[in-house]
C-alpha positions in Angstrom: 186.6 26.5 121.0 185.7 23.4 119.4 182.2 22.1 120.4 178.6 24.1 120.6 177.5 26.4 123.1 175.0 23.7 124.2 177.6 20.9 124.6 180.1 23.0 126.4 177.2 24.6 129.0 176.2 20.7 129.7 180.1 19.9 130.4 180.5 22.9 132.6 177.5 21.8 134.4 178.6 18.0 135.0 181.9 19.3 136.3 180.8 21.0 139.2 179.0 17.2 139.7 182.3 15.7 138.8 184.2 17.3 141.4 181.7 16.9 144.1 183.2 13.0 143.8 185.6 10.9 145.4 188.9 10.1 143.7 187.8 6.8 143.3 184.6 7.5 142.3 186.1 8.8 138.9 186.7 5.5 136.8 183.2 4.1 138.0 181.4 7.5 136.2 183.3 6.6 132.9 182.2 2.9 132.7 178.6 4.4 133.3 179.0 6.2 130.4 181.2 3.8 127.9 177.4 2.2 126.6 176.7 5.4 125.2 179.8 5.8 122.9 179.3 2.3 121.5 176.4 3.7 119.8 178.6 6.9 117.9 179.0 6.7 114.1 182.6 6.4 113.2 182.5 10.1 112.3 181.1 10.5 115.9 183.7 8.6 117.3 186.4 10.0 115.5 185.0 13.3 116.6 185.0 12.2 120.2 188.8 11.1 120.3 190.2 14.2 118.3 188.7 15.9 121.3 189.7 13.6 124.2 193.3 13.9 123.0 193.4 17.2 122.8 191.9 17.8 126.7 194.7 14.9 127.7 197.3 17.2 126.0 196.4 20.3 126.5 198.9 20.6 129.3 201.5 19.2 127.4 201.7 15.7 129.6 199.6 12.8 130.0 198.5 11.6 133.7 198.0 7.9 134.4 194.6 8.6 135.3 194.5 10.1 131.8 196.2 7.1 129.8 193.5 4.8 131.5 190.7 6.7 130.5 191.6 6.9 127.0 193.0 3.6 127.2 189.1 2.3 128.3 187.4 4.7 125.8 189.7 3.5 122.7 189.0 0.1 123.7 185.3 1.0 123.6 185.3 3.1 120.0 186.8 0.3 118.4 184.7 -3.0 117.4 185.6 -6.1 118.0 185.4 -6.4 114.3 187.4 -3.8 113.4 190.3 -4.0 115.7 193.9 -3.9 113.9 196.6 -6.4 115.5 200.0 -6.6 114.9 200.8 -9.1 112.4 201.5 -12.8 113.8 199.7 -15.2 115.1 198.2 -14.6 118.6 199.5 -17.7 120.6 202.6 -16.0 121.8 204.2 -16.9 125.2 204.9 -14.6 128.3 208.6 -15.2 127.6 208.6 -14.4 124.4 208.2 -11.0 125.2 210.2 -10.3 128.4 210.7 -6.6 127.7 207.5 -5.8 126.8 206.2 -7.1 130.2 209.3 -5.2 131.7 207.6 -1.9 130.4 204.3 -2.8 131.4 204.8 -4.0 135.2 206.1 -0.9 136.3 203.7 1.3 135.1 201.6 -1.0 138.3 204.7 -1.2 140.7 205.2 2.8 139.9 201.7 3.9 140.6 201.0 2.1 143.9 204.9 2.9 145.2 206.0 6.7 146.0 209.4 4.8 146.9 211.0 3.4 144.2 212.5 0.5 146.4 209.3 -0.5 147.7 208.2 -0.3 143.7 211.4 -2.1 142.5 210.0 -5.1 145.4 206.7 -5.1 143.8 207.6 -5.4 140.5 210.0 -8.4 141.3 206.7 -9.9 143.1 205.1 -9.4 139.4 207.3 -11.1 137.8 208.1 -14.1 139.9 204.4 -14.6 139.1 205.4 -15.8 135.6 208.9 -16.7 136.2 211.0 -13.9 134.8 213.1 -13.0 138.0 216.3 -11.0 138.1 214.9 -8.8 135.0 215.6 -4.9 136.0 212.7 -2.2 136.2 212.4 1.1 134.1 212.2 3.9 136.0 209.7 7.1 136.1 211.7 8.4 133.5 212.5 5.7 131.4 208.6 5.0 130.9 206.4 6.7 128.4 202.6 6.2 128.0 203.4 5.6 124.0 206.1 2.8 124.6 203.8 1.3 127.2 200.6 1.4 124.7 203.0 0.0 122.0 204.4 -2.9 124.5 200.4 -3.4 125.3 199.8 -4.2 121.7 202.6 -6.7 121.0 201.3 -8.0 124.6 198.0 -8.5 123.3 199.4 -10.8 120.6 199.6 -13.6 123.7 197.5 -16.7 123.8 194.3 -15.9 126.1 196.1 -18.5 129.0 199.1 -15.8 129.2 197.1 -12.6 129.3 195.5 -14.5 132.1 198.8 -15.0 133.7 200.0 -11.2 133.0 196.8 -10.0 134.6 197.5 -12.0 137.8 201.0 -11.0 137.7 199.7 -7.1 137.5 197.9 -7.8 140.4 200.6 -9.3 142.9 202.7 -6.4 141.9 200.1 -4.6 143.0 199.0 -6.3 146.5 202.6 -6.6 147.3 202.3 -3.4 150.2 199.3 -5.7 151.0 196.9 -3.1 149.7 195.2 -2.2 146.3 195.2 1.6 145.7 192.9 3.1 143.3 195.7 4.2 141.0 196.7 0.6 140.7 193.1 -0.6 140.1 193.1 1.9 137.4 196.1 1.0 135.4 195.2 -3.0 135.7 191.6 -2.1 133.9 193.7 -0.2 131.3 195.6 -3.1 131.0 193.1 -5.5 131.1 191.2 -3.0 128.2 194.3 -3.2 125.9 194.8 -6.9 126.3 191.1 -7.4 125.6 190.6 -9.4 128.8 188.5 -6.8 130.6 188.6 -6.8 134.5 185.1 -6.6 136.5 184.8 -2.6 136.5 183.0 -2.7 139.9 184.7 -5.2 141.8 188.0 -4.2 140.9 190.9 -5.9 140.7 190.3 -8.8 143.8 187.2 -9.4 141.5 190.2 -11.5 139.4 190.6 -14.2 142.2 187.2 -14.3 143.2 186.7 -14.9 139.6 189.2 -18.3 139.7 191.0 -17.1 137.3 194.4 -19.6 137.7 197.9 -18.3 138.4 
């Protein structure tokens, strides 16, 4: 209803491609094809994510799969130059903003975790990481992709030393069932995105301690 015949016979055509592939498969596809939106116009771009939010909400909810996609391509649409920040000066601490983090941790524990005590462990394991323990985790439906993008950009307000430390803390939250799913490895690049410390795309999130990054 909103594109040309041309564009929606080529996106009916890569879906049948597009489902020939592996769940985790998916996110690799989209960074193959974030270089090609960095060259939009802003009326392109705004063109692109009037249409991308309307395929998220077209079903009247908004998948995790979703929220890191958009998440990614946001991140992409928007120059370095141009980005807007919340006012203040970005050398804030990790426990400056405890409940931030308490929104954003879960959304890892929660996606790796079909039981919500083995998600409530891995979240503690995320935040021993930077020394918040005892703090209390938000449940499935306590958490909303809008209160977690708005946490993400007070988040992104830390000094480049604490994003670090947030990143690793995502990541032992999400090793703490001693294995990585793809769902986790999604919402740590969304993460990662938003914060503007982007992790490897290939490697995945390992690819962080292989990297030396400190803890």
């Amino acid at each position: 209803q909103r594109e040309e015949p041309r564009i929606v016979a080529l996106v009916t055509a890569l879906e049948a491609e597009v489902r020939s592939l592996g769940r985790e498969q998916h996110l690799p596809v989209v960074d193959l094809a974030l270089p090609a939106l960095r060259g939009l116009s802003p009326a392109q771009a705004g063109r692109f994510r009037t249409l991308m939010t309307a395929l998220v909400r077209i079903d009247r909810r908004v998948s995790p799969f979703e929220w890191a996609v958009t998440t990614l391509v946001n991140n992409t649409l928007t120059a370095a130059e141009d980005r807007i920040h919340v006012d203040g000066p970005h050398n804030r601490r990790i426990d400056q903003m405890r409940i931030q983090v308490r929104v954003v941790l879960p959304v890892v524990a929660l996606a790796g975790h079909d039981d919500e005590d083995e998600a409530r462990a891995a979240f503690a394991a995320g935040l021993a990481v930077l020394g918040l323990d005892g703090e209390a985790m938000y449940g499935n439906q306590a958490l909303k992709f809008d209160t977690v993008d708005n946490s993400l950009k007070r988040l992104d307000r830390l000094a480049p030393r604490e994003k670090e430390r947030l990143l690793v803390a995502c990541i032992r939250t999400a090793e703490a069932n001693h294995h990585i799913s793809v769902g986790e490895i999604e919402m740590i690049r969304a993460i990662g995105a938003a914060l503007h410390c982007p992790v490897p795309p290939v490697l995945g999130a390992g690819a962080l301690f292989a990297a030396g990054i400190p803890e």
